[in-house]
C-alpha positions in Angstrom: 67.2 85.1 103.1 70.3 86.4 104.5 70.8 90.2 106.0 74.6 90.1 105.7 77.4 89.0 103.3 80.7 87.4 104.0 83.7 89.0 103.8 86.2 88.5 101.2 89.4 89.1 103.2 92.5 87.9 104.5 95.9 89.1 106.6 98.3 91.9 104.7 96.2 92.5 102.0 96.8 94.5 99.1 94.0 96.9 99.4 90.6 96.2 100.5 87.4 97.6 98.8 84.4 98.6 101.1 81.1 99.1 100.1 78.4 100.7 101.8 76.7 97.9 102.1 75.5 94.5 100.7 72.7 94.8 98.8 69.6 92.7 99.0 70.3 90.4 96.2 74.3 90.0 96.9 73.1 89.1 100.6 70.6 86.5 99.1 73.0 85.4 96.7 75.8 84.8 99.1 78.4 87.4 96.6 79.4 91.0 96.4 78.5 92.6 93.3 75.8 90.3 92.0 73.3 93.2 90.0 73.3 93.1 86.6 74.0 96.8 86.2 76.9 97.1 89.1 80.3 97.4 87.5 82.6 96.5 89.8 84.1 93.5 88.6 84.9 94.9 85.5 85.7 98.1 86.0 88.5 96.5 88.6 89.5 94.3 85.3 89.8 97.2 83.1 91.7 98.9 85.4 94.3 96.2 85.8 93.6 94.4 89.2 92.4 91.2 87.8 93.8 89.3 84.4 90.0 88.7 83.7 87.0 89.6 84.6 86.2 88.1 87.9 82.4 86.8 87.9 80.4 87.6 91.4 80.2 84.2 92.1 83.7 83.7 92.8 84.3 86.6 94.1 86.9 84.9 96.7 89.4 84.4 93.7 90.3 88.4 93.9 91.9 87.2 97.1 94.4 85.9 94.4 95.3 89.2 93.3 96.3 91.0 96.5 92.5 92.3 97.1 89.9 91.5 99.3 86.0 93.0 99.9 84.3 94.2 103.1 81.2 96.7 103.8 80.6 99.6 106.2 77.8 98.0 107.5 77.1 94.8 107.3 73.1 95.0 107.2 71.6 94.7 103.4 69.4 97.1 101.9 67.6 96.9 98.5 69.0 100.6 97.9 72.3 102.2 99.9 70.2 105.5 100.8 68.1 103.2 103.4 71.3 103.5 106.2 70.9 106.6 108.2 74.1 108.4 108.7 73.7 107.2 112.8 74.2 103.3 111.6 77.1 103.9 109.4 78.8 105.8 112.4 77.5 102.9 114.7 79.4 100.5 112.1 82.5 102.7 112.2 84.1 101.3 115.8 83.8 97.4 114.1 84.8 98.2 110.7 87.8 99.9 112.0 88.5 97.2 114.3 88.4 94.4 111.1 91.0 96.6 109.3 93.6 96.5 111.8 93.1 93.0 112.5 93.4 92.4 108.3 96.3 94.9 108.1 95.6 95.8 104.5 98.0 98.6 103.1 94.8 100.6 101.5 90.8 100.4 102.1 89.2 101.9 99.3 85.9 103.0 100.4 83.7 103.0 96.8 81.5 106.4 97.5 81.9 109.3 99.6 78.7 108.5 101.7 80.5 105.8 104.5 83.7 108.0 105.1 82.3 111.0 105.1 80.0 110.2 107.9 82.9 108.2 109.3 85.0 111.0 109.6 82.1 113.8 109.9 83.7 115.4 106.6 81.3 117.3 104.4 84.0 118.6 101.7 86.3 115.2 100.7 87.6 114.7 97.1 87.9 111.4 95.1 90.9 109.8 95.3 94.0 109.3 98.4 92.8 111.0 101.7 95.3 112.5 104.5 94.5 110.7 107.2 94.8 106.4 107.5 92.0 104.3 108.8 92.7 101.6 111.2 96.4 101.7 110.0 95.6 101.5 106.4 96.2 104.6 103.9 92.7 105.1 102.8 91.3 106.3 98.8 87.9 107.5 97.7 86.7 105.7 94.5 83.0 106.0 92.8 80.4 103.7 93.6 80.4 101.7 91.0 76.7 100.9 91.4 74.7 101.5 88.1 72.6 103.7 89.8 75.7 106.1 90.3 75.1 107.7 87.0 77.7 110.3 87.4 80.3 108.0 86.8 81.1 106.5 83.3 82.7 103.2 83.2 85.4 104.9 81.7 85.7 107.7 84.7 85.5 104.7 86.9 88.4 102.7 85.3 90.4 105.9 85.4 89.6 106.8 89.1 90.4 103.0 89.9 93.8 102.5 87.5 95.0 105.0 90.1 94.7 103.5 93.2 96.1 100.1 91.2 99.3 102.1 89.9 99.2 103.4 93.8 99.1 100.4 95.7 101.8 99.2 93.3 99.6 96.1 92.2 101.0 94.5 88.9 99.7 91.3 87.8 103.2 91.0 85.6 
């Protein structure tokens, strides 16, 4: 079984979403977003950054649409609250590195948990942030794990239509 899940990335990017990290099955699986219950794919549909829903098994076709994929940590965990706040900030120097290299316009970290112990922020709000990361203007959008039950898919199409109508991404 693998630990770690490729990246779905490439030069001048769009905007990249990061995850925590992979999770167990995505790792296994070889794509991001695999659970059954994880919205991501279509909650980045509904919100107008793909023509269709992508599945999770080609997940590299987003690179198609401007928009790649990357973690905080590369290490996969059945459940997100298994990284200790030390290895997210140990993952910070790399992660930071991969995002200048990639010049994205935007990472779009998907839950508070990996910037906020980034940045050693306690009081951050959802959506753009002041300060760039790695060169990139950096946004706050909900995890869209289905374990993040504070979060309807509709909240979570809203919260991510804005970051699309941001990063100026029309698939016309």
């Amino acid at each position: 079984m693998n630990d770690t899940l490729p990246d779905v990335i490439a030069p001048g990017l769009a905007v990249v979403f990061c995850g925590i990290n992979p999770g167990a099955r995505a790792a296994a699986v070889g794509h991001n977003f695999v659970g059954h219950s994880n919205r991501f794919w279509r909650a980045i549909h509904l919100a107008g950054f793909t023509p269709m829903q992508i599945p999770a098994t080609e997940d590299q076709t987003l690179l198609n649409y401007r928009c790649g994929l990357t973690t905080a940590v590369g290490r996969s965990t059945r459940r997100a609250d298994e990284l200790s706040r030390d290895e997210l900030i140990a993952a910070s120097d790399a992660l930071r590195r991969k995002i200048e290299h990639f010049a994205p316009r935007t990472i779009a970290f998907l839950g508070k948990a990996a910037y906020a112990a980034i940045t050693a922020q306690r009081d951050i709000q959802w959506g753009p942030q002041p300060a760039s990361f790695g060169g990139a203007s950096v946004w706050l959008l909900p995890n869209p794990s289905g374990l993040n039950r504070s979060f309807s898919l509709d909240r979570l199409v809203e919260a991510y239509s804005a970051l699309r109508i941001a990063a100026a991404i029309d698939l016309q």
